[in-house]
KEKOLTI-127290 format. One line per field, with one value per residue (C-alpha): residue in one letter; residue number from 1; x, y, z. Coordinates in steps of 0.05 Angstrom, whole numbers, m for minus. Layout:
<atoms>
res (A|...) $
n (NUM|...) $
c1 (X|...) $
c2 (Y|...) $
c3 (Z|...) $
</atoms>
This chain:
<atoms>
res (X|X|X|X|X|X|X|X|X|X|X|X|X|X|X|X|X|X|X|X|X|X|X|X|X|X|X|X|X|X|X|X|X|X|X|X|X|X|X|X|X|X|X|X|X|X|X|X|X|X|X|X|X|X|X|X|X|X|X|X|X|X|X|X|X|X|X|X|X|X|X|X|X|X|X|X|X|X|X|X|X|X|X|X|X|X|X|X|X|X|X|X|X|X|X|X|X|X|X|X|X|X|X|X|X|X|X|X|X|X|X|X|X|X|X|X|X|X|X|X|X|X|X|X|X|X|X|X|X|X|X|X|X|X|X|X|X|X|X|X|X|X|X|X|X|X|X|X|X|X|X|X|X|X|X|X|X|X|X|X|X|X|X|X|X|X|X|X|X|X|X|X|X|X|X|X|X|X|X|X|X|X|X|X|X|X|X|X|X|X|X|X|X|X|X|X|X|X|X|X|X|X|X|X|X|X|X|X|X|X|X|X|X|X|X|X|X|X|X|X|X|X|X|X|X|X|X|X|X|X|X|X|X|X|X|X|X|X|X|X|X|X|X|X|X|X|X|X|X|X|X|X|X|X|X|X|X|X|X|X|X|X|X|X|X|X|X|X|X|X|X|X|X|X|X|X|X|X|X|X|X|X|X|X|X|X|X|X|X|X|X|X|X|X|X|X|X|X|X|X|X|X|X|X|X|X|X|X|X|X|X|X|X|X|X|X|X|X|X|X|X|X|X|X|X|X|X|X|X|X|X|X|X|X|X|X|X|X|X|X|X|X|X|X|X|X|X|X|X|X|X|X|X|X|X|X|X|X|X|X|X|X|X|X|X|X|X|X|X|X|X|X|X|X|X|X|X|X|X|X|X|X|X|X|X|X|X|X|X|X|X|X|X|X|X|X|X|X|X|X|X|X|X|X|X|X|X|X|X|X|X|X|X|X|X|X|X|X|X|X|X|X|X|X|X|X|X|X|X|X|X|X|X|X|X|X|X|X|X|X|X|X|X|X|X|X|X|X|X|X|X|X|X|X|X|X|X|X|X|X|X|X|X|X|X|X|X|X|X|X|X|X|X|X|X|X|X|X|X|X|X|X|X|X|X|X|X|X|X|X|X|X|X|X|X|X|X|X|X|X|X|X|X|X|X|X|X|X|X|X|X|X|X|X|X|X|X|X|X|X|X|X|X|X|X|X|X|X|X|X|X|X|X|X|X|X|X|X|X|X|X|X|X|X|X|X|X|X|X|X|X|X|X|X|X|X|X|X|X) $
n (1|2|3|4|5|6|7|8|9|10|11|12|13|14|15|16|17|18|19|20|21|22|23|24|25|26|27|28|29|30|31|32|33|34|35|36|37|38|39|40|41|42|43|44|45|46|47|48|49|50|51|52|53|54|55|56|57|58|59|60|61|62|63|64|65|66|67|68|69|70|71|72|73|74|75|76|77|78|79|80|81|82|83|84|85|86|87|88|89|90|91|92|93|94|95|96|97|98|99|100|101|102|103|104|105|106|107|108|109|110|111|112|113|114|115|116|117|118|119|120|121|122|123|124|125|126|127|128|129|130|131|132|133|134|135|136|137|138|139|140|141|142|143|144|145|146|147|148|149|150|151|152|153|154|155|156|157|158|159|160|161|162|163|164|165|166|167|168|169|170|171|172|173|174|175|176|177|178|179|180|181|182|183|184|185|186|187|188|189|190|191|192|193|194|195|196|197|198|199|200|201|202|203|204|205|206|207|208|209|210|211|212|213|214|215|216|217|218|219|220|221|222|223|224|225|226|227|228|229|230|231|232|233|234|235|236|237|238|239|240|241|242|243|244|245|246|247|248|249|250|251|252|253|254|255|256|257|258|259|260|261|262|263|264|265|266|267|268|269|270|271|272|273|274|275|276|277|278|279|280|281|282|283|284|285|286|287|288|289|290|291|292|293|294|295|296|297|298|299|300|301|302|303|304|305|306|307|308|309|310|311|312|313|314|315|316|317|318|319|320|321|322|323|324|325|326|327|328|329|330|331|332|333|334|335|336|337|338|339|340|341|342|343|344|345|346|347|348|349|350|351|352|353|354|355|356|357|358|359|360|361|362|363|364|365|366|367|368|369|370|371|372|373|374|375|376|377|378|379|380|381|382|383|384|385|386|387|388|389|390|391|392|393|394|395|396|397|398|399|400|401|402|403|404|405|406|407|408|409|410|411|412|413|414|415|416|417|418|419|420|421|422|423|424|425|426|427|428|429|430|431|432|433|434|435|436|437|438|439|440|441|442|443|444|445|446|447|448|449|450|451|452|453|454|455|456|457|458|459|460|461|462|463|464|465|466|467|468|469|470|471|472|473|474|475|476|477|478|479|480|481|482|483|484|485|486|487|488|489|490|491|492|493|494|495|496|497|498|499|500|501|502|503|504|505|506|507|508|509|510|511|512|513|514|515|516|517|518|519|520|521|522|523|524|525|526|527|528|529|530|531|532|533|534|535|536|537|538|539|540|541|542|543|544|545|546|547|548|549|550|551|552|553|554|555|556|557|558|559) $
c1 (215|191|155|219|259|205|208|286|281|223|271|330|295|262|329|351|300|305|368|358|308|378|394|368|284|303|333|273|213|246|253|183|171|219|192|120|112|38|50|89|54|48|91|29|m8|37|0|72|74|129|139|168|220|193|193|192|154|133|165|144|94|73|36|m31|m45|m93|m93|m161|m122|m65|m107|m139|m81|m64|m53|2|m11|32|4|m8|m67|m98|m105|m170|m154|m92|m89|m42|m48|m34|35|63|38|102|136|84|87|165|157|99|127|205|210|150|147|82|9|m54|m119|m166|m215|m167|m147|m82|m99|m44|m73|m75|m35|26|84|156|154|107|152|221|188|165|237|263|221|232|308|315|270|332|390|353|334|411|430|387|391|442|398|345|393|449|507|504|443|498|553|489|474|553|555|492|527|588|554|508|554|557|480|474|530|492|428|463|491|417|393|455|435|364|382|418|375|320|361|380|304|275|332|317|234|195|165|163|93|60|47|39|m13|m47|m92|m103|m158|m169|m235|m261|m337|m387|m460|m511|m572|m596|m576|m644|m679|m685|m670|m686|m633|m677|m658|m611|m574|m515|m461|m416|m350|m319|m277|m220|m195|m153|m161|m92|m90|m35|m69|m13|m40|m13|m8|18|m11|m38|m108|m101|m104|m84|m110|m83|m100|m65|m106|m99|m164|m190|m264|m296|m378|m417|m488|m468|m521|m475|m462|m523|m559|m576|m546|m567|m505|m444|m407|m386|m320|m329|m307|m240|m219|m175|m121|m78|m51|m43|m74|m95|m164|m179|m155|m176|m153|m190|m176|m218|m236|m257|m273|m340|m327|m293|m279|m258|m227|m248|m191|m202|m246|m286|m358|m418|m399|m337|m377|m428|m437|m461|m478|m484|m422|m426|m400|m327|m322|m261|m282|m356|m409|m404|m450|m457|m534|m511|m461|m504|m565|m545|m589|m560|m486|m473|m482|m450|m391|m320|m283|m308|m324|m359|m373|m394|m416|m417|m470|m461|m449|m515|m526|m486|m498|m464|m467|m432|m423|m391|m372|m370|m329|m294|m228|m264|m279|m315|m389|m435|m376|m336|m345|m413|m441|m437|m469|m466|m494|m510|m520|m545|m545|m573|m536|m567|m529|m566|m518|m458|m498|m547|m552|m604|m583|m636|m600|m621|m582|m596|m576|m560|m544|m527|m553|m529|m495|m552|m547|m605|m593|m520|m511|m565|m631|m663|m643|m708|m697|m628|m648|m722|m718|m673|m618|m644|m620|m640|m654|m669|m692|m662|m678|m647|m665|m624|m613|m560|m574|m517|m558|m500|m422|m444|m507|m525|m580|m601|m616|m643|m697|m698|m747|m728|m766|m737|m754|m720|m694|m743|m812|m868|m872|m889|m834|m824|m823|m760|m749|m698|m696|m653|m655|m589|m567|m486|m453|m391|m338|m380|m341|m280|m254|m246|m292|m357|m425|m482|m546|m583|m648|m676|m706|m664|m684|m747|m797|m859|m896|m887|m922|m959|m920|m945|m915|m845|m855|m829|m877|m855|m810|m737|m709|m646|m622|m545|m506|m423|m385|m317|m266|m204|m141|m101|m89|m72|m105|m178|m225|m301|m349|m408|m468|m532|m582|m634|m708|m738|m683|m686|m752|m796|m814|m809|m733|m701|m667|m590|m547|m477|m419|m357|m295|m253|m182|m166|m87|m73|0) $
c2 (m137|m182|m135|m86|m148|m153|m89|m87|m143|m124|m53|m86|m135|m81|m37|m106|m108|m41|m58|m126|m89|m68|m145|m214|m223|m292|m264|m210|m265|m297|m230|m208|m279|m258|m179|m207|m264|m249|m286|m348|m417|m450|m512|m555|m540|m556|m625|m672|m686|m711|m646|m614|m620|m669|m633|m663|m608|m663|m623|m557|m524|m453|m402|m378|m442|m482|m557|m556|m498|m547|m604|m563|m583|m545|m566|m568|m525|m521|m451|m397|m396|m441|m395|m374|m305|m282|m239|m217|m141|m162|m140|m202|m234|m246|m268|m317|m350|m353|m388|m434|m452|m448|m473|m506|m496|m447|m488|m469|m479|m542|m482|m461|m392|m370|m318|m275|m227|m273|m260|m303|m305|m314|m384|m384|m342|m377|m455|m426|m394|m458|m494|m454|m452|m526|m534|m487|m533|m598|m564|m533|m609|m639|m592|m534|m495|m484|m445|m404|m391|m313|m311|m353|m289|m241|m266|m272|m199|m183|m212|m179|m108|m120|m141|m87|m84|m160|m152|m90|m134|m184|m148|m110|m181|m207|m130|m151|m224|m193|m139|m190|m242|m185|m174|m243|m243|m186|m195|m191|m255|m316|m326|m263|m195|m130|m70|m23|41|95|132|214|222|306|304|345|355|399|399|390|341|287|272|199|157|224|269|332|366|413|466|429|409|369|403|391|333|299|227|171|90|63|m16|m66|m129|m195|m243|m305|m362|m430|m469|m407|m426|m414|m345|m335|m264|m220|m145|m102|m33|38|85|143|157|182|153|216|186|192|231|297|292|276|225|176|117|137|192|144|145|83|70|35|76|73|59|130|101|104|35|m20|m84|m147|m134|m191|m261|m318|m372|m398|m459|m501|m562|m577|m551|m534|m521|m469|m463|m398|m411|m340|m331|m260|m208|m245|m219|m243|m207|m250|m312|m293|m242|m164|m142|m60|m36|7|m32|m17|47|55|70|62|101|142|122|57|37|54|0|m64|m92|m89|m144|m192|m171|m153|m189|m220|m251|m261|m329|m401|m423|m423|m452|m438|m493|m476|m523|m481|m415|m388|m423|m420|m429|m400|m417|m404|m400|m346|m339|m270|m288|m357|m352|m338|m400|m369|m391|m349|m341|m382|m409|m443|m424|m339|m285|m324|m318|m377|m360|m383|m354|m369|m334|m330|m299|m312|m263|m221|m159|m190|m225|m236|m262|m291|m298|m326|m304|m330|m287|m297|m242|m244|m199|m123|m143|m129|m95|m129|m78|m72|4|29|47|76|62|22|m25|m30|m64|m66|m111|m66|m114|m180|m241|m234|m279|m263|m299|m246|m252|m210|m200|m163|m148|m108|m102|m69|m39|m24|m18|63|42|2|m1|m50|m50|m95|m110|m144|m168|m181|m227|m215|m236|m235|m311|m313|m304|m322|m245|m242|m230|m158|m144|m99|m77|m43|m29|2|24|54|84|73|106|76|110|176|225|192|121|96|141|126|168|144|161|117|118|80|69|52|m14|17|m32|m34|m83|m92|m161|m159|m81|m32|25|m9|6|66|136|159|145|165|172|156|204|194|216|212|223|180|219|174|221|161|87|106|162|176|235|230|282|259|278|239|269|238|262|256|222|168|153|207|276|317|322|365|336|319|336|301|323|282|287|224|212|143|123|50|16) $
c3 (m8|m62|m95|m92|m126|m180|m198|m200|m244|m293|m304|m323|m369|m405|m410|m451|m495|m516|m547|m566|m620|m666|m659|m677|m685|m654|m594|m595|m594|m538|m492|m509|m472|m408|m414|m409|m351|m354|m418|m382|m371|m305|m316|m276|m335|m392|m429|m445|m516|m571|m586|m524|m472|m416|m350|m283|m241|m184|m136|m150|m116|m143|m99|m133|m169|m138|m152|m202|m240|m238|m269|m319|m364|m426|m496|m537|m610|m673|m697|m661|m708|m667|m606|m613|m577|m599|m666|m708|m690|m620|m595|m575|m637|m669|m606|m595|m666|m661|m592|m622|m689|m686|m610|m591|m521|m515|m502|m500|m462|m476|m495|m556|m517|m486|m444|m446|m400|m338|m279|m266|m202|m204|m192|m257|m299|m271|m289|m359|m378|m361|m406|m468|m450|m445|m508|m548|m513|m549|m610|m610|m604|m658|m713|m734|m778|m724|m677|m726|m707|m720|m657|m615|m640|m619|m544|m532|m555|m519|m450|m463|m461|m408|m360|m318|m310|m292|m243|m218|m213|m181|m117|m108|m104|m48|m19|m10|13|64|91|86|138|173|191|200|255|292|283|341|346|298|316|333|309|342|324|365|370|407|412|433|459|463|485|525|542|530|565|639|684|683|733|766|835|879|842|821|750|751|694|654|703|656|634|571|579|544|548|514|510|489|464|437|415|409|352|356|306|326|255|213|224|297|346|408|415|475|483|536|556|586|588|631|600|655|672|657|671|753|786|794|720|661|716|656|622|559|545|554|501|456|508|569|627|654|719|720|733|672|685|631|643|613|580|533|516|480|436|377|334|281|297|223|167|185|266|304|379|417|493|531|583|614|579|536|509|488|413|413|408|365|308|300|241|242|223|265|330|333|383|350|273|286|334|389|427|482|461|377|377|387|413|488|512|459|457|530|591|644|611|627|611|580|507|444|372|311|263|187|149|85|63|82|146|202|282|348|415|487|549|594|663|697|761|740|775|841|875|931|948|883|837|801|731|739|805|791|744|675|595|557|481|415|348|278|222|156|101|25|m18|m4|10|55|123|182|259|312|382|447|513|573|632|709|764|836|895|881|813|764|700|647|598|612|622|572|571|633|715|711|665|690|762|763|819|868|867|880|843|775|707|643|570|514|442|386|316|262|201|151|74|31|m13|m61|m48|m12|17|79|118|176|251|306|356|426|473|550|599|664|745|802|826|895|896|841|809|735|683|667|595|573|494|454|370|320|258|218|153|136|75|65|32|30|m3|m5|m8|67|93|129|145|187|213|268|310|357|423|488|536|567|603|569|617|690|702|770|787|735|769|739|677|645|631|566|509|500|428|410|351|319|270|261|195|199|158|138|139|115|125|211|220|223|252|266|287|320|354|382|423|478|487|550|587|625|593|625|590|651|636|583|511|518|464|472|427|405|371|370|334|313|308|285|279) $
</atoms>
């Protein structure tokens, strides 16, 4: 609505000084200054000397102007000759040298330049007007021949016949006043704002159904399917540095790596799987504050992963905007896990080095014997950020991870049923570390990706630590083809166990690829679509079954 007002404002000011051009140059040099509040001077900057009006601007405070600006204090000048970059051919000139000379109550910068160019706000233009308009009262008062009394005859004639359009002005602004308590009454919440997004999701298969776990293969039984993830996220503000972040879901994706569908993890798509329900619940909420200026905290209340506490880099991770795919979002062994509820920081030494760490429950609110927030499934994480430029930035992450009996997922619904549970559900940790990388290249051109190592063994007994590992590597084109839009290509390898301690026959025979590529087209600033594709060589890590092609087509609504 500001803006609106501005705009009403800067029209009627210029229909004025279209006629003020048959009138007085005196009246004309000081509506150039009113026409032109990129011309205006902050009144925080405005050095006090003999020769203008003293102002008490104390109590002001203007939006935009930081307090350095504000002590960068200008200069007053007697010529515009000595403004260094103002010239006569300019268009303002001779408004500037009338304001300078006759009224003196335009300065300068210490440098000897005006900048007439720079940006200024209302509150900029409003304190400046004032200025000049209280220098003309006290010059009116001092001297007669300064101020004649023909430009007095001119403005009263100027007022007379633009009454109507100052009267018109007048009731847009009470119109806007109006309409603007009208909605700060009937707002939804003082403190917290409402989007949302909903996602349709149209995929299928192609390929035969893997084989693994005693399922034989078998000719595509997957059936083109179509599904929707509906969320309204609740951000909350108490101080304006604070966010109380709650996110209410709906979702039916179906789990297509069951055994009577693809039989491997390696084809679910980007969304985790719905319960089919189609109810809304509570999905995620935390609350994050600073503690200074260097430290943050972030409370995890119900939902809260291992990516909330720390930082991915690919931007490729949002299911919503980003990939397809489950394993093409992140590194799974660094940004999934058993997590839940509890808390993090992140430390900022500078602004190249940074640190995270955590801890998250899986099971907190239970207080039943192997669950609750310190005796069940957990994650304990730390992250180094490194970011040298704008364009560039490296991670190094350690995740420490604990199952119970029958709840073990190490590579968190990726990779192959092996590397999944290699120990056939018994009590499980893990040591995870994650590298990655992203370099923008240039404002259209990313590229990046990640590797992890796993060291996992099961809680009882003295076996050696299976080895587990997962990489990426990814090519992102922002704004290919259009501003907003984004391509990418990605390939990588899913967890596979590469070493088996004192069981060899865990590890994995062969090598699955993981092959990607989506092209994100932005409709407008609510609506995207994105085609994508990846496709999965010898499934499930073993070459005996058949490539899987899986197709997508996802629609993106924000509000």
């Amino acid at each position: 609505m500001t803006e609106k007002l501005t705009a009403m404002s800067q029209n009627s000011i210029k229909i004025i000084f279209n006629k003020l051009r048959k009138y007085s140059p005196t009246i004309l040099s000081t509506t150039l200054f009113i026409a032109n509040p990129a011309q205006a001077i902050p009144p925080a900057q405005i050095t006090q000397t003999s020769g203008s009006l003293p102002i008490d601007d104390s109590s002001l405070t203007i939006p935009g102007v930081s307090e350095l600006e504000a002590e960068q204090l200008m200069e007053q000048v007697t010529s515009v000759s000595q403004l260094s970059d103002v010239q006569p051919t300019d268009w303002a000139f001779q408004a500037l040298q009338s304001l300078v000379e006759r009224y003196g109550c335009i300065a300068g910068y210490p440098d000897g330049t005006y900048k007439g160019n720079r940006a200024m706000t209302r509150y900029e233009f409003a304190a400046g007007l004032n200025a000049c308009l209280d220098r003309i009262t006290e010059l009116i008062g001092a001297r007669d021949d300064l101020v004649t009394r023909e430009d007095l005859s001119v403005l009263q004639r100027l007022q007379e016949e633009f009454a109507a359009e100052l009267a018109a002005l007048r009731g847009r602004v009470d119109g806007l006043e109006a309409r603007t308590a009208e909605l700060e009454s009937n707002q939804f919440s003082t403190t917290t704002k409402l989007n949302g997004e909903v996602l349709f999701w149209l995929s299928d298969t192609f390929g035969d159904r893997a084989e693994a776990g005693g399922v034989s293969s078998a000719n595509d039984p997957t059936q083109t399917f179509f599904a929707y993830r509906v969320r309204l996220n609740f951000e909350t503000s108490f101080t304006g540095e604070d966010l109380l972040f709650t996110r209410l879901q709906a979702n039916n994706t179906p789990d297509i790596s069951t055994p009577e569908l693809t039989n491997t993890l390696m084809t679910l798509s980007g969304i985790d799987e719905g319960d089919g329900s189609n109810n809304v619940g509570l999905d995620l909420m935390f609350y994050k504050f600073p503690i200074s200026d260097r430290l943050q905290a972030i409370i995890g209340i119900v939902g809260t992963g291992l990516d909330d506490l720390s930082e991915v880099l690919s931007p490729f991770t949002d299911e919503g905007n980003g990939t397809i795919s489950r394993f093409g979002r992140r590194n799974p062994t660094s940004f999934r896990g058993p997590a839940n509820a509890g808390v993090g920081f992140s430390y900022a030494f500078n602004d190249v080095f940074r640190v995270n760490i955590g801890y998250l429950g899986d099971d907190p609110a239970n207080p039943g014997d192997g669950a609750g927030l310190f005796n069940g499934a957990y994650s304990a994480l730390g992250q180094i950020v490194v970011e040298p430029s704008d364009s560039l930035a490296f991670t190094l992450g350690y995740v420490r991870k604990y199952w119970g009996k029958d709840g073990v997922d190490i590579t968190n619904g990726t990779g192959s049923f092996n590397a999944q549970d290699p120990f056939d559900g018994a009590a499980t940790t893990a040591d995870n570390l994650g590298f990655q990388v992203n370099w923008k290249v240039s404002q259209k051109f990313e590229i990046g990706g990640w590797f992890g190592s796993t060291w996992a063994r099961p809680v009882s007994g003295d076996s050696d630590d299976v080895t587990i590992l997962n990489g990426m590597f990814y090519l992102a084109f922002p704004d290919l083809f259009k501003e907003g839009n984004l391509g990418g290509l990605m390939v990588g390898v899913p967890p596979t166990i590469t070493n088996g301690g004192d069981n060899s026959s865990l590890e994995d025979d062969n090598t699955s690829l993981h092959i990607e590529a989506i092209y994100r087209f932005q409709v407008n600033d609510n609506i995207s679509v994105t085609p994508g594709l990846f496709v999965i060589t010898n499934p499930n890590h073993d070459d005996v079954n058949d490539t899987i092609w899986i197709g997508t087509l996802r629609t993106q609504f924000v509000f």
